[in-house]
C-alpha positions as CSV (number, residue, x, y, z in Angstrom):
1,X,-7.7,14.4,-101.3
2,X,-11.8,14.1,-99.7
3,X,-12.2,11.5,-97.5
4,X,-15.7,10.8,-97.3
5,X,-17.8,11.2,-94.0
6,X,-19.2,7.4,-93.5
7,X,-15.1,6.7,-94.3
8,X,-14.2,8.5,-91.3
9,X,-17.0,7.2,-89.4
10,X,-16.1,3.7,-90.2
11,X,-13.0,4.3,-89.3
12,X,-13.6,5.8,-86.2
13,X,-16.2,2.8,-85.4
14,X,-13.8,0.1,-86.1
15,X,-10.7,1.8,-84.1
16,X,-12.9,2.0,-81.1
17,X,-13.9,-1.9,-81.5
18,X,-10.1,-2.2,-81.7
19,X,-9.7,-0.9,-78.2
20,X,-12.6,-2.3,-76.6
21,X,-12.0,-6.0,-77.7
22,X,-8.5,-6.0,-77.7
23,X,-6.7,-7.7,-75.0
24,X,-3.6,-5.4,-75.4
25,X,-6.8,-3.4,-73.2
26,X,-4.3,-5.0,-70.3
27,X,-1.2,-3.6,-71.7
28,X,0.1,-2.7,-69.1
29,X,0.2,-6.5,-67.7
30,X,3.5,-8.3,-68.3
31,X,4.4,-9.9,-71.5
32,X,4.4,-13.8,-70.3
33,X,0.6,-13.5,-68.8
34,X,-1.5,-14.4,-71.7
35,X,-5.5,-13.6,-71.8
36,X,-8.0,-15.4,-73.3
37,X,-10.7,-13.6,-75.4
38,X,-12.9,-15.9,-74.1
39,X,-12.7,-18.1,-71.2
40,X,-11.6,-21.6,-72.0
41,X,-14.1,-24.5,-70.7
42,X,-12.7,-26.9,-68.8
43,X,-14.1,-29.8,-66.5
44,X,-12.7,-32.5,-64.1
45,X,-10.1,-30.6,-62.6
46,X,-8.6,-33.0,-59.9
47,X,-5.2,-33.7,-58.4
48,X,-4.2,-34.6,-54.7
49,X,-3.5,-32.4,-51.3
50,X,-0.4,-33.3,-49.3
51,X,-2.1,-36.4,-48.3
52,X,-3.0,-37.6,-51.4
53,X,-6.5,-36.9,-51.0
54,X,-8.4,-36.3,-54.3
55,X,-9.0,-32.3,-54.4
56,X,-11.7,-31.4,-56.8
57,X,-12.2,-27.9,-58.3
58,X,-15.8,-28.3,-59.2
59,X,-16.5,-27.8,-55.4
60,X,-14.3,-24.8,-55.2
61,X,-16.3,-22.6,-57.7
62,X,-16.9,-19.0,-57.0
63,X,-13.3,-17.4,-56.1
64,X,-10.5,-17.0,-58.6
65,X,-8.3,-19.9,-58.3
66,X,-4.7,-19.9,-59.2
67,X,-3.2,-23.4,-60.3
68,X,1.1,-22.7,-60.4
69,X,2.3,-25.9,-62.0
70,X,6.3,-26.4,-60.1
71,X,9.2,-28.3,-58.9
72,X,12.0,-28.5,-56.5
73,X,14.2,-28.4,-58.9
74,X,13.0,-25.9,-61.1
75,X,15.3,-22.5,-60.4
76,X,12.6,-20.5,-61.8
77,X,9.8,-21.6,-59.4
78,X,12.1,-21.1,-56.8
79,X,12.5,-17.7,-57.1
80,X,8.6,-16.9,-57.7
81,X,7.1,-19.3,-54.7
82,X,7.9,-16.5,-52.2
83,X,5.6,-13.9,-54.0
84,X,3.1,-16.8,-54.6
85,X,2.4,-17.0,-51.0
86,X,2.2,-13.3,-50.4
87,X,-0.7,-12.8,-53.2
88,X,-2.2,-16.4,-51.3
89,X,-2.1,-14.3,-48.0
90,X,-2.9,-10.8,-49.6
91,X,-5.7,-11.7,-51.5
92,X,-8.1,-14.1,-49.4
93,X,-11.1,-13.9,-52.2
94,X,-8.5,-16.0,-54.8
95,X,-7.9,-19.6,-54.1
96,X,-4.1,-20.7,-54.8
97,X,-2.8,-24.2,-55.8
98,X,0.7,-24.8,-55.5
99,X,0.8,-28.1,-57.6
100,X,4.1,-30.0,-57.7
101,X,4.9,-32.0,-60.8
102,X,7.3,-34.3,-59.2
103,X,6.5,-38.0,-57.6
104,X,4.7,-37.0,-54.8
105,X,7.6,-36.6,-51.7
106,X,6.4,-34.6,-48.9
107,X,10.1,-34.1,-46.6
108,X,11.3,-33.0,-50.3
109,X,8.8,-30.3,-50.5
110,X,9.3,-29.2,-47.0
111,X,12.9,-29.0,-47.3
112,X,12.5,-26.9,-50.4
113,X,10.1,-24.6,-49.3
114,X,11.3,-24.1,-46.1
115,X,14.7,-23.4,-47.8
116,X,13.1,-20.6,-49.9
117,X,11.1,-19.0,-46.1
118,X,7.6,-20.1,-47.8
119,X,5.6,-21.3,-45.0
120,X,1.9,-20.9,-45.4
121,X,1.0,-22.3,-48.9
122,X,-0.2,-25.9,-48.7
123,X,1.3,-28.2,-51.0
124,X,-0.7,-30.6,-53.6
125,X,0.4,-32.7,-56.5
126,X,-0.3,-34.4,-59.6
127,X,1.7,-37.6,-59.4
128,X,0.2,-39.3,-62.8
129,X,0.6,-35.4,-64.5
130,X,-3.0,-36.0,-65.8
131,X,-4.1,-32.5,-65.3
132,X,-0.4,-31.1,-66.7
133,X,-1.1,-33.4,-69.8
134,X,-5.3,-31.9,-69.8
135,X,-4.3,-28.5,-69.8
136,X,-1.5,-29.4,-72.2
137,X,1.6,-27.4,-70.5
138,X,4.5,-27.2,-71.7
139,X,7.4,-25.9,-69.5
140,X,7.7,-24.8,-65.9
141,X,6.7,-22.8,-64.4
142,X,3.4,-22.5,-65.5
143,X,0.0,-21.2,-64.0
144,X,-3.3,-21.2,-64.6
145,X,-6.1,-18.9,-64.0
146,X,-9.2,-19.9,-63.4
147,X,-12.7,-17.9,-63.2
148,X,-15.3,-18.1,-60.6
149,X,-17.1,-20.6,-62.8
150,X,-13.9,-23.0,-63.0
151,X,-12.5,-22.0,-66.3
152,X,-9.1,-20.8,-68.1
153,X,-9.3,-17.5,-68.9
154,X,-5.6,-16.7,-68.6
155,X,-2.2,-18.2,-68.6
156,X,1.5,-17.5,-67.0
157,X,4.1,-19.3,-68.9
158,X,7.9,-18.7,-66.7
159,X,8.7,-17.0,-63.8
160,X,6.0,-14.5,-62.6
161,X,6.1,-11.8,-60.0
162,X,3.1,-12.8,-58.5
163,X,3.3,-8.6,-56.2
164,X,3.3,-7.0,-59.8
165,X,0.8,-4.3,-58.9
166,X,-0.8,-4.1,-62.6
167,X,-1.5,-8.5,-61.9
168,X,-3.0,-7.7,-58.6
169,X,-5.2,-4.7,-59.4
170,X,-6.0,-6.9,-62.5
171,X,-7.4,-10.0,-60.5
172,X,-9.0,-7.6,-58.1
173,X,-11.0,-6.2,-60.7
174,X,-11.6,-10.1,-62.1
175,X,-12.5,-11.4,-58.7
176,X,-15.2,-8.8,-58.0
177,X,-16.9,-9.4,-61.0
């Protein structure tokens, strides 16, 4: 059986598109991180710091910024807040947001995190859940991943092992873009 030459080079052409465009290009990422072909555009991003101060990400453009959606009791983000604050204190170019879904309580939040030995994240909240119900999550934990220009371009839906070398190298590589 002849297979004709512009077969093969079609074939060749639209297998190397495959690899290019594909985002299984970050294969080697774990399974819950999810990549967006293209960045999803998203504006008023707003919730509160520990003082229930308005904190506004349009002013925060031009790092990587991490929004990890959590609660004390959520056994899950319990055992992933520890390697949260090791990326936050590992990788000062990428902005993290420990967001706590519950009525804001701030000797809850101390207790808990102090229970788990995480000590240097700040703490912020979303007491109405108006940017859980914007960005439309669904379960806990979830986190968000925002580019320098303040939108989505990735998603971590459960418990994430925020040291996972191929995640790091990966936002590296994103945040010196």
């Amino acid at each position: 059986m002849k297979i004709s030459k512009s077969f093969k080079i079609i074939t060749f052409i639209f297998i190397g598109f495959l690899f290019v465009n594909n985002p299984s290009t970050y294969a080697e990422l774990p399974n819950n991180l999810v990549i967006h072909d293209k960045p999803k555009k998203i504006s008023n991003i707003t919730f509160k710091d520990i003082n229930l101060q308005n904190v506004d990400l349009s002013k925060n453009k031009g790092k990587i910024m991490i929004l990890n959606f959590w609660a004390t009791w959520c056994a899950p983000c319990k055992k992933e807040m520890p390697s949260l604050e090791k990326l936050a204190q590992n990788l000062p170019n990428i902005n993290v947001y420990p967001i706590n879904m519950e009525p804001p309580n701030k000797l809850r939040v101390r207790d808990f995190l102090l229970d788990i030995n995480v000590v240097s994240l700040n703490t912020y909240f979303d007491p109405k859940l108006d940017l859980v119900k914007k960005l439309k999550l669904i379960g806990m934990p979830t986190t968000v991943l925002l580019d320098k220009e303040g939108n989505e371009f990735g998603r971590i839906i459960g418990e994430f092992d925020f040291n996972e070398k191929s995640f790091i190298k990966f936002l590296d590589e994103k945040s010196n873009l």
